[in-house]
C-alpha positions in Angstrom: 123.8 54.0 106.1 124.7 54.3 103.0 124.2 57.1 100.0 124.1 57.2 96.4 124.7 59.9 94.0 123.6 59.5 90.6 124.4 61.9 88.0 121.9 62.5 84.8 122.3 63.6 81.2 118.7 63.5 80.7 116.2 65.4 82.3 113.4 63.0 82.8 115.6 60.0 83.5 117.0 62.6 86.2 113.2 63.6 87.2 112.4 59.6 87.6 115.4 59.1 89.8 114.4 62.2 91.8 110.3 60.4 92.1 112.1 57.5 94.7 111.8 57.8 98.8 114.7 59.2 99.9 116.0 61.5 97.3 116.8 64.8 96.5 118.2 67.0 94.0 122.3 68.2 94.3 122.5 71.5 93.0 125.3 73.5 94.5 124.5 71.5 97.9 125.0 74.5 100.3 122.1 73.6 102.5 121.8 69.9 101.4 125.1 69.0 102.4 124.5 70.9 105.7 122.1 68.5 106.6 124.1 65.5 105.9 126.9 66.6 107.8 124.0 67.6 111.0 123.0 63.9 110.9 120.0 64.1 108.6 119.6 59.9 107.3 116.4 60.9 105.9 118.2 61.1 102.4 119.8 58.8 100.8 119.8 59.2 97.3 120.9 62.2 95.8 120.2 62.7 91.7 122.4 65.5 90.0 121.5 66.6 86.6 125.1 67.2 84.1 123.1 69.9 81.3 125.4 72.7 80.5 121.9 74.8 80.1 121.8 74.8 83.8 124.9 76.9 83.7 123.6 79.5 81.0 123.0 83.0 81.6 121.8 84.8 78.6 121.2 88.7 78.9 118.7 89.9 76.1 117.0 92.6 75.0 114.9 93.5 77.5 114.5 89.8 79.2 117.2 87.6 81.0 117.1 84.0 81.4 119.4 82.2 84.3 120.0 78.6 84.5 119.5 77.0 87.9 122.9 75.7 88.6 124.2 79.3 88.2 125.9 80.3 91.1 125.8 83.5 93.3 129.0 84.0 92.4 128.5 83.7 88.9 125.8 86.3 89.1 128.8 88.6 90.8 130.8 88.3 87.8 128.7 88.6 85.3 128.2 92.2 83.7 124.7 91.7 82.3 123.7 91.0 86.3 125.4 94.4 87.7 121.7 94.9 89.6 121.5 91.8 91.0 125.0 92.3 92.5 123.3 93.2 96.1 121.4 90.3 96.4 124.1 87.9 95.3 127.0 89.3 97.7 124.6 89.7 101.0 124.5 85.4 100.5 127.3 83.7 102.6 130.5 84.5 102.3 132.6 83.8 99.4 132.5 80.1 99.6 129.2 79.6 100.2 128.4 81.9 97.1 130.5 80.1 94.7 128.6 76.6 95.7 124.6 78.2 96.4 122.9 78.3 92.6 119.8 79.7 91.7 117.7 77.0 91.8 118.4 75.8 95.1 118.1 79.3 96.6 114.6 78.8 95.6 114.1 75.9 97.7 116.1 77.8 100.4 113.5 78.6 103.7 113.8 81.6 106.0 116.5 82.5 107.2 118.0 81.4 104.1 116.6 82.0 100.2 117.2 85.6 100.0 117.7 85.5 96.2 114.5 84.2 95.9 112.7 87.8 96.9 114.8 89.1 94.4 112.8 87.0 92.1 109.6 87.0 93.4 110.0 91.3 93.2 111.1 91.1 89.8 107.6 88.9 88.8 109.9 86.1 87.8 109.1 82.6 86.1 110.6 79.4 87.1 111.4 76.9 84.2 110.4 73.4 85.4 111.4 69.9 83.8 110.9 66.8 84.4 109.0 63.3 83.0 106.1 65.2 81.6 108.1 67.6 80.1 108.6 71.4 80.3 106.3 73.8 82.0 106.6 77.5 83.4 105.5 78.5 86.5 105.4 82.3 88.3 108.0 82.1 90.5 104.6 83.1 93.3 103.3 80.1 92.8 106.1 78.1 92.8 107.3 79.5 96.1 103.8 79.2 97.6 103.8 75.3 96.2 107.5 74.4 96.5 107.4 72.3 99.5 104.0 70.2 98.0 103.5 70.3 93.9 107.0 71.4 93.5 108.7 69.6 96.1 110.8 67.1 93.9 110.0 69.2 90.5 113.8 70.1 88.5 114.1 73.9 88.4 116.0 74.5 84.5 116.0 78.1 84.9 114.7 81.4 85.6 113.7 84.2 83.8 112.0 87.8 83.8 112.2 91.2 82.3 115.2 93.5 82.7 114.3 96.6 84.9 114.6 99.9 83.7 118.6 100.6 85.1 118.4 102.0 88.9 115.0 100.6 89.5 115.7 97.6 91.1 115.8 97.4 94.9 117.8 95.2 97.6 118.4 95.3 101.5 118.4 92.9 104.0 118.6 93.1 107.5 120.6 90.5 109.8 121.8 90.9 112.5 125.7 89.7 111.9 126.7 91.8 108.7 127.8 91.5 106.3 126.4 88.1 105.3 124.4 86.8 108.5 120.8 85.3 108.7 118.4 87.2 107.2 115.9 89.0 109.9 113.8 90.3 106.9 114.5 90.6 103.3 112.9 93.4 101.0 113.4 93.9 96.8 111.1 96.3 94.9 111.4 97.0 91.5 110.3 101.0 91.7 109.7 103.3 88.9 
């Protein structure tokens, strides 16, 4: 069997590659690569996208805006992200958090993708691209969708409205701690 990785400057080229049978998108690769090395031959060809806006956070006035191939690790050591620090350190452990981005965490099912209720509490919107262009999407219906409409869509980034400071919300349960599968996952965002 063989596999191919192509890597993309340009996000519809990248979106074209990603339309074939058989491939999917290499973000940080935690739970892609998992599935290569568990015997998975159902992918072949793996499309990467090389955008430095994938790697942008930008902290605003009252909004912040994360690229997708931001890392939870990133997030850690980022001081604009200081509320998001829960969510970030309960995924993996320290290797697995400097390699699992944003975007992928999306994609992430249970147990896994325990970022993406951080999102979904915090009314989030996912930045798609691809070769119609840009759209946004709430991160509800993207997570409702991802595995149909959004399947082989290109998450850019994602983006919602800073919380008033000690408003947001974090716990997981697992039952290996710190950093085991999640049993349940709950963020609020609680005035």
């Amino acid at each position: 069997m063989s596999v191919t990785l192509e890597t993309f400057t340009d996000i519809a080229a990248a979106a074209a590659a990603l339309a074939a049978p058989g491939a999917a998108y290499l973000g940080g690769g935690s739970l892609l690569v998992r599935r290569a090395n568990e015997g998975d031959v159902a992918l072949t060809h793996y499309v990467r996208l090389a955008d430095p806006a994938l790697r942008a956070i930008e902290v605003c006035p009252g909004r912040i805006r994360i690229g997708a191939g931001v890392t939870m690790g990133e997030i850690l050591r980022h001081p604009g992200l200081d509320f998001l620090g829960t969510a970030a350190r309960l995924i993996g452990g320290p290797a697995i958090r400097n390699a699992a981005t944003v975007g992928g965490n999306l994609y992430a099912r249970a147990p896994y993708g325990d970022f993406a209720v951080a999102l979904l509490a915090l009314d989030a919107v996912v930045h798609l691209g691809g070769r119609s262009g840009e759209r946004d999407v709430p991160v509800e219906d993207f997570l409702a969708k991802r595995g149909t409409a959004f399947a082989k869509a290109i998450v850019t980034a994602v983006s919602f409205a800073v919380p008033a400071n000690g408003t947001f919300r974090f716990i997981k349960a697992s039952r290996v701690r710190p950093k085991g599968l999640s049993v349940v996952t709950i963020a609020a965002v609680l005035d």
